[in-house]
N, C-alpha and C positions, 0 to 999 in steps of 0.2 A: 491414890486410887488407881486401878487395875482397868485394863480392855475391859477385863470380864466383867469388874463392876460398872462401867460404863453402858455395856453394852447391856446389862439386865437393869438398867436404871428407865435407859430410853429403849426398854423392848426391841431393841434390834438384835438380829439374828444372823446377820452378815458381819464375820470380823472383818473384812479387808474395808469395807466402806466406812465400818467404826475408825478404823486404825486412821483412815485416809478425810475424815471430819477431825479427828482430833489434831492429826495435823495443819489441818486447813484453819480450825482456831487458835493452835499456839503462833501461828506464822500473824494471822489478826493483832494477839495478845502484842506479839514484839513490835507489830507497824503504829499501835496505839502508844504504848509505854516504852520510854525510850531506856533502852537496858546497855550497860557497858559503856557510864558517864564515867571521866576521869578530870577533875577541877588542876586547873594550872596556873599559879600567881607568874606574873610578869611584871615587875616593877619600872613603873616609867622612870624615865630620864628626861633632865631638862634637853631642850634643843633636839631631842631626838624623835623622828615620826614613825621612822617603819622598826618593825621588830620581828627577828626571829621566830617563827612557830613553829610547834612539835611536828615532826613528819609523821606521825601515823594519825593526825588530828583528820577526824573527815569532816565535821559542821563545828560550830561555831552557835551557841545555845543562848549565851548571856554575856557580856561583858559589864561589869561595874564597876566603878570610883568609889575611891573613900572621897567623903566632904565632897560629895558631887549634888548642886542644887541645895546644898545642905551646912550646916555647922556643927553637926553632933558628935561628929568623926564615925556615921554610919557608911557603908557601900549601899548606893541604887545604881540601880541598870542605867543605861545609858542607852537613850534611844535610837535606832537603825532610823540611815537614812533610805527612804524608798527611790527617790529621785536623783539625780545629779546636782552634783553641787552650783548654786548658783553662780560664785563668782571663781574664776580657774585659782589652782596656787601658782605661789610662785618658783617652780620646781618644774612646773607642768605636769603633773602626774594627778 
């Protein structure tokens, strides 16, 4: 769809404020729907806690387990902790 048809849709008559609403909803649309997801397997290893992450990663959306809570050899999420850990590791970290 076009300014032009936008603007004889909602009878407006001003392009520059058409131009500058359509802006102001696609900028909406991206804040809602998260656009520019990229999935990265990391295969765990025994004994080992911290891991490498991609440097252009900006959030962190989901992490799942295969056979987590489970025996089906399905992946669930894995639930975020809100709070601090209650008892410290042994590493201190």
């Amino acid at each position: 769809m076009k300014v032009k048809e936008v603007m004889e849709r909602t009878n407006m008559r001003e392009t520059g404020r058409a131009i500058a609403y359509i802006k102001d909803a696609l900028i909406e649309l991206n804040m809602i729907s998260e656009t520019h997801i990229n999935n990265a397997r990391i295969d765990i290893a025994a004994n080992q806690r911290f891991y490498d992450l991609p440097n252009d990663m900006v959030k962190i959306t989901d992490i799942r387990c295969k056979n987590h809570l489970n025996a089906d050899n399905e992946y669930r999420s894995i639930p975020r902790m809100t709070y601090e850990p209650p008892t410290e590791d042994a590493d201190g970290n």
